[in-house]
C-alpha positions as CSV (number, residue, x, y, z in Angstrom):
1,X,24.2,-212.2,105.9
2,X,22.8,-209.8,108.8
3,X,25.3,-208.5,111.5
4,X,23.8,-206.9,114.4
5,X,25.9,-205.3,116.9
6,X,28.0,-202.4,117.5
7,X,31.3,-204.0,117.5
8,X,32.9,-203.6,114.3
9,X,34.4,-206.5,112.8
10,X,37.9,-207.1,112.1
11,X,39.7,-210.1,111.1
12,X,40.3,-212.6,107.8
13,X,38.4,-215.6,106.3
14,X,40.0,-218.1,103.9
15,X,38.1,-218.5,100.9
16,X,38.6,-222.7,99.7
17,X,39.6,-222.9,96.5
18,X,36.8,-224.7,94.0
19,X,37.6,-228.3,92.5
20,X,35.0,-227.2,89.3
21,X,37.4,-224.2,88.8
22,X,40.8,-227.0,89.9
23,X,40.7,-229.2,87.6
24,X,40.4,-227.3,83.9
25,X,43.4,-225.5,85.6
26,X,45.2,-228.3,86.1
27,X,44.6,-229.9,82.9
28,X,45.2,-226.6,81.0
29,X,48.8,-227.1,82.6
30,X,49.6,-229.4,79.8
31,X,49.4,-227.0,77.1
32,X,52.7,-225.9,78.4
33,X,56.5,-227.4,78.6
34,X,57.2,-224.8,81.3
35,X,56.2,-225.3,84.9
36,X,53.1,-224.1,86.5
37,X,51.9,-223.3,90.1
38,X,48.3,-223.6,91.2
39,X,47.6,-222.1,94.4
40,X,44.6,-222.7,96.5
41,X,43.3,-225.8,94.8
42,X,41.5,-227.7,97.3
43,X,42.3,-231.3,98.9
44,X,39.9,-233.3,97.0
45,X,39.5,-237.0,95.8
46,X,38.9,-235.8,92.2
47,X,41.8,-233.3,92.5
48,X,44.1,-236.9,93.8
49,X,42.7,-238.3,91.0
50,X,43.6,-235.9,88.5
51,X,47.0,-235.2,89.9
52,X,47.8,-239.5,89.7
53,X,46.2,-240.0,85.8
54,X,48.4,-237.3,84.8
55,X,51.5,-238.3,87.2
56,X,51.0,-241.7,85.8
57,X,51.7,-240.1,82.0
58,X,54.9,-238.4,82.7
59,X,53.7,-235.4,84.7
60,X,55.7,-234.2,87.5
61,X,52.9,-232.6,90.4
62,X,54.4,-231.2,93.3
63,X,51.6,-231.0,96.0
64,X,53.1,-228.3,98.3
65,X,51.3,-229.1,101.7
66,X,48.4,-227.8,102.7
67,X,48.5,-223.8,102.8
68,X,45.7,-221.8,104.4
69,X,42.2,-223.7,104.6
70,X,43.7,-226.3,104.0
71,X,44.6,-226.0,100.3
72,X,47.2,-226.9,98.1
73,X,49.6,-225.3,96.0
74,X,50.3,-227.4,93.2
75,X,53.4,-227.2,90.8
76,X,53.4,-228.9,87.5
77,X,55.7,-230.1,84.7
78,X,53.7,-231.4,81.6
79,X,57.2,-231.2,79.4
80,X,57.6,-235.2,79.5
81,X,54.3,-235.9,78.6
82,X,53.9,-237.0,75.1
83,X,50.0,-237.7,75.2
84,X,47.5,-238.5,77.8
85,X,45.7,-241.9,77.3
86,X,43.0,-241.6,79.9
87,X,41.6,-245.1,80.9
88,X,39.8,-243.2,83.8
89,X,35.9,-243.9,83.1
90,X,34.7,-243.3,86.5
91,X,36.2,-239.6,86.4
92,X,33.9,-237.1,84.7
93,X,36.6,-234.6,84.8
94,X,38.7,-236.5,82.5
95,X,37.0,-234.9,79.9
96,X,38.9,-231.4,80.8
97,X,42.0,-233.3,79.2
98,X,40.9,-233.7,75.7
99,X,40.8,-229.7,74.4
100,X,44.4,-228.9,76.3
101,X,45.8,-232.4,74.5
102,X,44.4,-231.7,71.2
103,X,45.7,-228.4,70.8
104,X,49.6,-229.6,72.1
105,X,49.6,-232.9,70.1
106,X,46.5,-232.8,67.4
107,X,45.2,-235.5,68.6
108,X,43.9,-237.1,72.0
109,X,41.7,-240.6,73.1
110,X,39.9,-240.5,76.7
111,X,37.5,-243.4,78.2
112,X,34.8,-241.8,77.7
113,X,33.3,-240.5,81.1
114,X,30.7,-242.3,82.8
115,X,31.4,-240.8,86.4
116,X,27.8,-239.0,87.8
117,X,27.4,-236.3,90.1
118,X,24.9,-236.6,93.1
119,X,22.5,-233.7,91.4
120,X,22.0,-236.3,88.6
121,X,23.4,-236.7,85.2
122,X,25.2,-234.3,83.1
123,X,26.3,-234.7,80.0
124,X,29.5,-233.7,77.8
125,X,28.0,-232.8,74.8
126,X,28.8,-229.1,75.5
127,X,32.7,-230.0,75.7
128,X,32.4,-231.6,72.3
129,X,30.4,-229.0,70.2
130,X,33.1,-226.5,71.8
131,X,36.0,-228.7,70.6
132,X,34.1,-229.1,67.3
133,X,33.1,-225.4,67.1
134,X,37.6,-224.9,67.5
135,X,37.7,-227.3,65.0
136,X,38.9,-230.9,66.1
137,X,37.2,-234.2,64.7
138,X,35.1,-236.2,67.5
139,X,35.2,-239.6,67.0
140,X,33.9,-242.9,69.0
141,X,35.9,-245.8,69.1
142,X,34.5,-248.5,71.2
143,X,34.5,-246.8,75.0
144,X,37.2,-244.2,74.1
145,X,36.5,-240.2,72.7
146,X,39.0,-240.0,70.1
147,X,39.9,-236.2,68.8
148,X,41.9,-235.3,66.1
149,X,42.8,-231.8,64.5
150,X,44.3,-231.5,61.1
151,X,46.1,-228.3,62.1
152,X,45.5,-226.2,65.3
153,X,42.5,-225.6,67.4
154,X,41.1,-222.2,66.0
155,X,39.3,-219.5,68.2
156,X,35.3,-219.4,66.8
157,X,32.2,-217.9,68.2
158,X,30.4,-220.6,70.2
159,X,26.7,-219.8,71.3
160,X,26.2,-222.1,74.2
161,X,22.1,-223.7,73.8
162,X,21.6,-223.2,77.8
163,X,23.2,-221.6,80.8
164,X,24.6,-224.1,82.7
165,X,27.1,-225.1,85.4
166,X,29.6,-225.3,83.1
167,X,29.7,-222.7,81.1
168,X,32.0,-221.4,83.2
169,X,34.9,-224.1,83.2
170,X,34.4,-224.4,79.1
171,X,34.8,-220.9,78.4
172,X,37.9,-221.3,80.8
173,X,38.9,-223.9,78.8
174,X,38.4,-222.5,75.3
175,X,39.9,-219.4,76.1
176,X,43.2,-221.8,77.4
177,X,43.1,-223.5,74.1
């Protein structure tokens, strides 16, 4: 950015919240019984969508108006939830789900995710050798991504193959777990 001028600038920009950075966050909140508040997290159909698969599974979300930039502040209550069954295909996200449900109830089944992404297909092999790598057990059963732990995930060194756009939210993710 190039400011030319010799008025000095004063004033305050809202930075949006990020849906990639959202919705680990919000499925992170059901490694907990005790409530959570998001701030920030954008207005978003995935962020609805996330919000009403876990709602529809004994969540209690709060979506606290819209607060500066038009984000929302989120406060969640996982401690009814007994497990997630996602039947959500269609959201890639839903795959943030299985490491947070593993590691509260040793096991977890998810659709798997079909959903794309308009800069083309992305896989979520990386999610899988992570939850591997922690040590759960990844299993296919028809369309569903059953994991299973025999006792609880386990912090390991994980050497990602590639830098990619997600490294980010996974290592946000593993460090949660």
């Amino acid at each position: 950015m190039k400011i030319q001028g010799g008025i000095p600038l004063t004033g305050e920009i809202w930075i949006s919240g990020a849906k990639n950075s959202a919705l680990p966050c919000i499925a992170a909140t059901l490694l907990t019984k005790e409530t959570i508040i998001l701030k920030n997290v954008p207005h978003l159909t995935d962020i609805s969508n996330m919000v009403s698969l876990m709602r529809n599974q004994g969540a209690q979300i709060a979506v606290n108006g819209a607060t500066g930039g038009g984000n929302n502040e989120l406060t969640c209550n996982s401690v009814s939830i007994q497990t997630v069954a996602s039947t959500v295909s269609e959201m890639r996200a839903s795959i943030y789900l299985l490491g947070p449900l593993v590691s509260r109830f040793g096991s977890a089944r998810i659709r798997l995710p079909i959903g794309g992404c308009p800069i083309g297909a992305r896989g979520i092999e990386l999610h899988l050798d992570l939850l591997t790598a922690l040590g759960a057990t990844i299993d296919i059963e028809e369309d569903y991504l059953v994991a299973t732990a025999a006792s609880r995930l386990k912090g390991a060194v994980f050497t990602f193959p590639k830098v990619s756009s997600c490294f980010f939210r996974l290592v946000l993710c593993a460090i949660i777990v």
